[in-house]
N, C-alpha and C positions, 0 to 999 in steps of 0.2 A: 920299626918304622911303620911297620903295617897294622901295628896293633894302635898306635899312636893315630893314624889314620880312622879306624873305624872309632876310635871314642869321638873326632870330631865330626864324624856323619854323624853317629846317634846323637851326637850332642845340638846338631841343626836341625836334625829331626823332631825331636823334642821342643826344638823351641818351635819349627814350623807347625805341628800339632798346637800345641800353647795359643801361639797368635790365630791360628784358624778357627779353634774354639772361642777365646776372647770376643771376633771377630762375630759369631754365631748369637753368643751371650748378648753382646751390644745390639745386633740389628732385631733380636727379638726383642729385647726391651723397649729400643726406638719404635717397633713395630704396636707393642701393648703401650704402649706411651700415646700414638699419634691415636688409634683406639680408642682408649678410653680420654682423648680432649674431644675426639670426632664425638662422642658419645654425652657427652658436655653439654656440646655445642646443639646437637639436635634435640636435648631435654629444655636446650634456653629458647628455641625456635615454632612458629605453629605456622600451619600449613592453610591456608582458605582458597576455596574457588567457587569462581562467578558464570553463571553462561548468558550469554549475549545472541538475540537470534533478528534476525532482517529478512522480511518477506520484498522481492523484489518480483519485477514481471520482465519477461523476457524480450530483449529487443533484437533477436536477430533470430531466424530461419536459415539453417543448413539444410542445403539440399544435394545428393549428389547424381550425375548425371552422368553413365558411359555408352560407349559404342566397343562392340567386340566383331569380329569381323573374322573370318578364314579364306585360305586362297589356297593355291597350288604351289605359290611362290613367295619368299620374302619380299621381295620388288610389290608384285602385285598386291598383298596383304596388308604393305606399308604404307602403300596410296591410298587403296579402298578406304584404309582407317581414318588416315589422315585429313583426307577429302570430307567423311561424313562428321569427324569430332569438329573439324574449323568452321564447318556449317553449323553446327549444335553451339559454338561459341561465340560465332556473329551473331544466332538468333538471340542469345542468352543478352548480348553487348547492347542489343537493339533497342531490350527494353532499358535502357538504361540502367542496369549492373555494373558495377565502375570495375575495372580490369584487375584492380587491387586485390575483388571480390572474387575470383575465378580463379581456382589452385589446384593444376593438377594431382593428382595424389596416387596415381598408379599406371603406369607403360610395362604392360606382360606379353613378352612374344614368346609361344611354346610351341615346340612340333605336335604335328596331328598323326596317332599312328593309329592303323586300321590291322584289325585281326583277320588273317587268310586262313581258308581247309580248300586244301585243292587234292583231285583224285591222284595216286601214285599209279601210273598208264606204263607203266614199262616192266612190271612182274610179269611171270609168268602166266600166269593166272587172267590177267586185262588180255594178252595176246590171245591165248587159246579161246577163250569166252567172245570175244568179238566186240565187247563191250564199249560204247561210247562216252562221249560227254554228258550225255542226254540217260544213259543208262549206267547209273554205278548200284552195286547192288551192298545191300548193310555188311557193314564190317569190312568194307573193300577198302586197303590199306590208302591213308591219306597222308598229307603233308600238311600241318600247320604253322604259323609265322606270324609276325607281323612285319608291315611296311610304311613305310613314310606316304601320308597322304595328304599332306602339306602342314600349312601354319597357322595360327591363331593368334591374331591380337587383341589385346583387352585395355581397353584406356579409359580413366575416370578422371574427371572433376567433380571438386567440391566448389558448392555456390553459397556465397552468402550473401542472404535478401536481407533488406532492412527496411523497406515496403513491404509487408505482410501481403497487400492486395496484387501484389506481382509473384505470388507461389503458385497459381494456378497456371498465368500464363508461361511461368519460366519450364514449368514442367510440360506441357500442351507445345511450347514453342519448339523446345530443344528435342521431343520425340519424332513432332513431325519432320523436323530435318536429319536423324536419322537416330537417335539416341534410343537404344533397344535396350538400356539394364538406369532403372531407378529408384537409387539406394534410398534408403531410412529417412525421412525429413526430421526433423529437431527443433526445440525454440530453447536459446541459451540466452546466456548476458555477455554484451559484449566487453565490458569493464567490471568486472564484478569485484576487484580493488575497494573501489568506494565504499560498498556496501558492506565489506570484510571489514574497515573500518571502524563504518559504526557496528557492527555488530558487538568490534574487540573496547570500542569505548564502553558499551551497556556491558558487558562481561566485565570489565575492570570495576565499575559503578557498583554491582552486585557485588565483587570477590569482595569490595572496601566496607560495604554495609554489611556483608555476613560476618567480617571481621571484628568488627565496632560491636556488634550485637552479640558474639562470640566471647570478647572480650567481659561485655557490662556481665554479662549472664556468671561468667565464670569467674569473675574479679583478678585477671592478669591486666597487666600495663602491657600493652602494643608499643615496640622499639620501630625503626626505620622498616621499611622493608629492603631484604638482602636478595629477595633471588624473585623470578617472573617467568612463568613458563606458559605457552599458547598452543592451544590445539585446537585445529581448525577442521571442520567438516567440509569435502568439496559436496555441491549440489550434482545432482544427475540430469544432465539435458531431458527435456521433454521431448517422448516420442511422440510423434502423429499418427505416423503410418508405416508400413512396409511395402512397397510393391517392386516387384518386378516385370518387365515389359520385356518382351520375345518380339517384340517388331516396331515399325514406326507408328503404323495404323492403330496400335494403343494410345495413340493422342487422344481420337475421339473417345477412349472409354475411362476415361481417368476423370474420377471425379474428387473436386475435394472438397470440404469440409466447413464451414463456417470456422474460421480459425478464432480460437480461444486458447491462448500460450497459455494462462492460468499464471501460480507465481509461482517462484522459486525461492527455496528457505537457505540465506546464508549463515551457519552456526558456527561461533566461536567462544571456546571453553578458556578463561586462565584460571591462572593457579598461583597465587601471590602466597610467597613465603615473609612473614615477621621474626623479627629477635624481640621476644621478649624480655622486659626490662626486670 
């Protein structure tokens, strides 16, 4: 019975070996099979690409504007702040800046800790010598530490101008009411969609002529086009300036610039694949 038994293990065995080899055999075949049609198909195929580029000029001015402020106290630090940013945001409103245009972009409250060396007065050493506050003599043992010396808040908004001739006063306004840190100025596009547009139409225009030309030069037939692929270049805001302000009374020393945004280059590459016929 037992011997009867193991001839039909080896006997399943064998077959499961069998089918799992079979199984091996087929999906590399299928695999050198799908291969060499992939390999077909990319010798029946050419590849062309166009680049499309758009000079636009910037129509908006980022600017940003904070107040940072320390206290002894949360309470205290939270108002101080709050009081000089709403004043820096009505002056901002006044000029007529639409509210849409005003985006906070940073509320940082951190502890302020202060480093202590104070004399160690109770060795032996302090008693016998007679030595005071007024008198510690070097290498007289001390205690170091730090301690909590209150808090610091830091709040920013971003402003966006779209009157060029209102960056002077929005910057002038917002210091004198109390705006003490002013970030990077920038000139962007506000829609720059449009322009990526045309840029991707002059890229396609181009990929289709290098193709056609491609084509005469080399004497193949151009089939439909099968595959479209887009790469697009982001532009880099224009800097202005950099400054930072340490007080209010930096209103009066900010000066700016005859504003010249200059352009910005929108660039879009494709890459139009053929079947050739």
């Amino acid at each position: 019975m037992e011997e009867q038994t193991i001839k039909f293990l080896n006997k399943v065995i064998m077959l499961t070996a069998v089918l799992v080899v079979g199984i091996i055999v087929f999906l590399g075949a299928e695999v050198a099979y799908q291969a060499k049609s992939l390999d077909q198909q990319n010798q029946n195929q050419i590849t062309v690409s166009g680049q499309g580029k758009v000079y636009a000029k910037p129509d908006i001015a980022l600017v940003s504007l904070g107040v940072t402020t320390q206290s002894a106290t949360v309470a205290d630090v939270t108002k101080n702040n709050t009081d000089k940013m709403n004043a820096v945001i009505d002056a901002v409103k006044a000029l007529k800046i639409d509210e849409k245009d005003i985006q906070t972009t940073n509320y940082s409250l951190t502890p302020v800790y202060e480093n202590y060396t104070t004399p160690v007065y109770d060795s032996p050493t302090a008693s016998s010598s007679g030595l005071g506050m007024s008198a510690v003599s070097p290498g007289f043992p001390v205690r170091t530490g730090t301690t909590l010396k209150g808090y610091k808040l830091e709040q920013n908004i971003q402003i966006k101008i779209r009157d060029f001739t209102k960056i002077g006063d929005v910057l002038a306004q917002g210091t004198a009411k109390g705006a003490n840190l002013v970030g990077d100025l920038q000139f962007t596009i506000d829609n720059p969609e449009q322009f990526k547009d045309q840029a991707r139409a002059k890229a396609i225009d181009q990929a289709k002529t290098n193709a056609k030309n491609l084509a005469k030069e080399s004497g193949i037939n151009l089939g439909k086009i099968i595959n479209i692929y887009e790469n697009s270049y982001n532009y880099a805001p224009t800097m202005l300036s950099s400054t930072k302000a340490m007080g209010a009374g930096i209103a009066d020393s900010i000066s700016i610039p005859t504003i010249q945004p200059g352009q910005q280059e929108i660039d879009v590459t494709i890459n139009l694949t053929y079947k050739i016929r």
